[in-house]
C-alpha positions as CSV (number, residue, x, y, z in Angstrom):
1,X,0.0,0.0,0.0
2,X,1.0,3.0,-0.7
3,X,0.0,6.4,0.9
4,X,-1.4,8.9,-1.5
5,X,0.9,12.2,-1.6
6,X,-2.4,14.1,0.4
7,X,-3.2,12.0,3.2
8,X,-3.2,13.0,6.5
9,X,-0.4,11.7,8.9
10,X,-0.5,11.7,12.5
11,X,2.5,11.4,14.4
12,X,2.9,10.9,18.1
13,X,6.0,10.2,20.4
14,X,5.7,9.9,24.2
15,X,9.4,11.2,25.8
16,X,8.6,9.0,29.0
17,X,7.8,6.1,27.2
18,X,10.5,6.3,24.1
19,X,7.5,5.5,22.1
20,X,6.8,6.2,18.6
21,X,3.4,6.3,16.9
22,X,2.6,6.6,13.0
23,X,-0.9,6.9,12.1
24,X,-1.7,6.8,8.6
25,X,-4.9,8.5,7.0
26,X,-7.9,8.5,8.9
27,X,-8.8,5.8,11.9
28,X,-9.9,2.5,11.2
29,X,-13.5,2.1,13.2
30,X,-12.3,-1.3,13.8
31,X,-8.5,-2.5,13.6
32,X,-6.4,-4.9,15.4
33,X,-3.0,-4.7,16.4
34,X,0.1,-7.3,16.1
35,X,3.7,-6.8,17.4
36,X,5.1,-8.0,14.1
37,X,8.9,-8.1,16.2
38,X,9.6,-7.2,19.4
39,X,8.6,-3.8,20.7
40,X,7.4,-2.8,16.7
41,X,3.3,-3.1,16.3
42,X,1.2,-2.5,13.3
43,X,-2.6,-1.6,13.6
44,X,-4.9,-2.6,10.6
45,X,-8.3,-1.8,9.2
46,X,-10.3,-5.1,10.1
47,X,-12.3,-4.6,6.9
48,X,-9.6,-3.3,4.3
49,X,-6.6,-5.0,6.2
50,X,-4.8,-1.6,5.4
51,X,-2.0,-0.7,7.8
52,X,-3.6,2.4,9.8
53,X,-0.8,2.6,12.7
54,X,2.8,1.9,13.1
55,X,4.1,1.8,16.7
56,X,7.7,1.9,17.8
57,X,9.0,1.0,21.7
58,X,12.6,2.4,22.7
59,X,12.4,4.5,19.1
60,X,15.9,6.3,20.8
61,X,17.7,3.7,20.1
62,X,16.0,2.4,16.9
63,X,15.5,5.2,14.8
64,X,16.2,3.7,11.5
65,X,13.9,0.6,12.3
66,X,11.2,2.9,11.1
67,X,12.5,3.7,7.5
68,X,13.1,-0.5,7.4
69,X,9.1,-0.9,8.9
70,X,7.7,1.7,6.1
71,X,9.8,-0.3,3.5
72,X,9.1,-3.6,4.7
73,X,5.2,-2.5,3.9
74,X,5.3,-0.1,1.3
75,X,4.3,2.6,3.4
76,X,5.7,6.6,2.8
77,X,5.7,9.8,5.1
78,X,6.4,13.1,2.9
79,X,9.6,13.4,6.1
80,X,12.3,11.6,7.9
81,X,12.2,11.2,12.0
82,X,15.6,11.4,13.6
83,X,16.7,12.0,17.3
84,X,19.8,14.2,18.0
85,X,21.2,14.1,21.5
């Protein structure tokens, strides 16, 4: 899948938690979330099976795991997320 140029994008990161949260287009009204590896989960539409969320734990540390995530599924943001100490 991937996102067209205009879709919203909704990104979230809690400090406290080093969490990391993609949302793509609008909310599904029903989805269901895997952890596809550990501390990486995807949300997806129940009915369209199209990838809504992307959520990162410890995203600090793994900041390129979400270029390799976006790849691994097709998915674009129109920006790169990096970290700088």
């Amino acid at each position: 899948m991937v996102v067209e140029e205009n879709a919203t994008y909704d990104i979230y990161y809690d400090k406290e938690g080093d969490f990391l949260e993609v949302s793509f287009g609008e909310p599904a009204s029903e989805g269901t979330t895997e952890e596809i590896e550990q501390g990486v989960f995807i949300t997806r539409n129940i009915d369209t099976k199209r990838i809504t969320n992307v959520g990162i734990l410890n995203f600090k540390k793994r900041t390129q795991l979400l270029k390799k995530i976006l790849n691994r599924f097709n998915l674009q943001l129109p920006l790169e997320i990096t970290f700088s100490s």
